[in-house]
C-alpha positions in Angstrom: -10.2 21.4 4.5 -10.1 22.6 0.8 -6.7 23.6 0.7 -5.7 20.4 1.8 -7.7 19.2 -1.3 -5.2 17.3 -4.4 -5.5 19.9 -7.1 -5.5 17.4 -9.6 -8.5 15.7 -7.6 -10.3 19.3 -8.5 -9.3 19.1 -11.9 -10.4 15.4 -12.2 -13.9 16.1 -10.8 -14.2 19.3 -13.3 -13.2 17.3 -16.4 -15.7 14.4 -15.4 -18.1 16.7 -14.6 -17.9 18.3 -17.8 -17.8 15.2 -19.5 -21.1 14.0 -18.0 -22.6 17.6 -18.8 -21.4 16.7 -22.2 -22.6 12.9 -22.7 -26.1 14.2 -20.8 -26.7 17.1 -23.7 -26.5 14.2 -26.5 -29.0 12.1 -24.5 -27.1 9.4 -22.7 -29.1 8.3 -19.7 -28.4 5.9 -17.0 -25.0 4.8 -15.9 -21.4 6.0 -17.3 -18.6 4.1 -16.8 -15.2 4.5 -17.6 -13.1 1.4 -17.8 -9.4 2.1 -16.7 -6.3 -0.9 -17.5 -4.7 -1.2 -13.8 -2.2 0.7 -13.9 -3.7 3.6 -14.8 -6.6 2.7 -12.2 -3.6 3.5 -9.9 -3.2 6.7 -11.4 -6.5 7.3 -10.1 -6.0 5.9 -6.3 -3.5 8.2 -6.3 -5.2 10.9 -6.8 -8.6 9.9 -4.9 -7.2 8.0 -2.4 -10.0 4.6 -2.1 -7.9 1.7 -1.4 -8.5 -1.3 -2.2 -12.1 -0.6 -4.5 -12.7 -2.1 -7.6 -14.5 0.9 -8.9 -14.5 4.6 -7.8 -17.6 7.1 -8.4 -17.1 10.7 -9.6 -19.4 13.3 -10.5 -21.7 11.2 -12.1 -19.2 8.2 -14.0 -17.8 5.1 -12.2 -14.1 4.8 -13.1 -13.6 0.5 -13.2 -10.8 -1.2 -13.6 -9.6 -5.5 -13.5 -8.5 -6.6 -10.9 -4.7 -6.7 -10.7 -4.2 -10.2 -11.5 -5.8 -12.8 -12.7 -4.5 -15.3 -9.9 -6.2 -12.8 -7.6 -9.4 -13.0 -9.2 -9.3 -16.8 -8.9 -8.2 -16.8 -5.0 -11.4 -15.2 -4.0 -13.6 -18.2 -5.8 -10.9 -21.2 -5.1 -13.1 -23.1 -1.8 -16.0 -22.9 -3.9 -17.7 -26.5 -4.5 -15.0 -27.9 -1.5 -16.7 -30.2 1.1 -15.7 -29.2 4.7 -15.8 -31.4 7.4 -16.3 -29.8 10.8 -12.5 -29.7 11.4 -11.6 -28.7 8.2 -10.6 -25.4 6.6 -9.5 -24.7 2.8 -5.9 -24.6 4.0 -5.5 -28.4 5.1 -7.5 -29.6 1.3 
């Protein structure tokens, strides 16, 4: 229901709508971005409420941001090139 809407969530989709208006009337095409440090990504989720993204889409920008950690980032890649036997799972290398 809308007045169960964030109000900052209505003034964040204003602003970025406005800014797109803007970058549009000096001729940027394509895709806009906004890259956000991870902290203020939370900022963000706070407001817009998408767990767990990497990215949220507003009004015409994506709002990116790292991942939280670097050790993170290297968790989801760390079984590549490892040989499995049928019994075997990353755990027990």
């Amino acid at each position: 229901m809308a007045g169960e809407l964030d109000p900052r969530l209505i003034g964040l989709l204003r602003a970025s709508l406005g800014f797109v208006d803007a970058l549009r009337d000096i001729g940027i095409q394509g895709e806009i971005a906004v890259r956000l440090e991870r902290d203020d990504a939370r900022q963000l989720l706070n407001v817009v409420e998408i767990r767990g993204a990497g990215s949220a889409r507003l009004a015409g920008l994506t709002f990116e941001w790292p991942k939280a950690d670097a050790v993170e980032a290297f968790a989801e890649n760390d079984n590549d090139g490892i040989v499995l036997t049928e019994d075997d799972t990353p755990a027990l290398k």
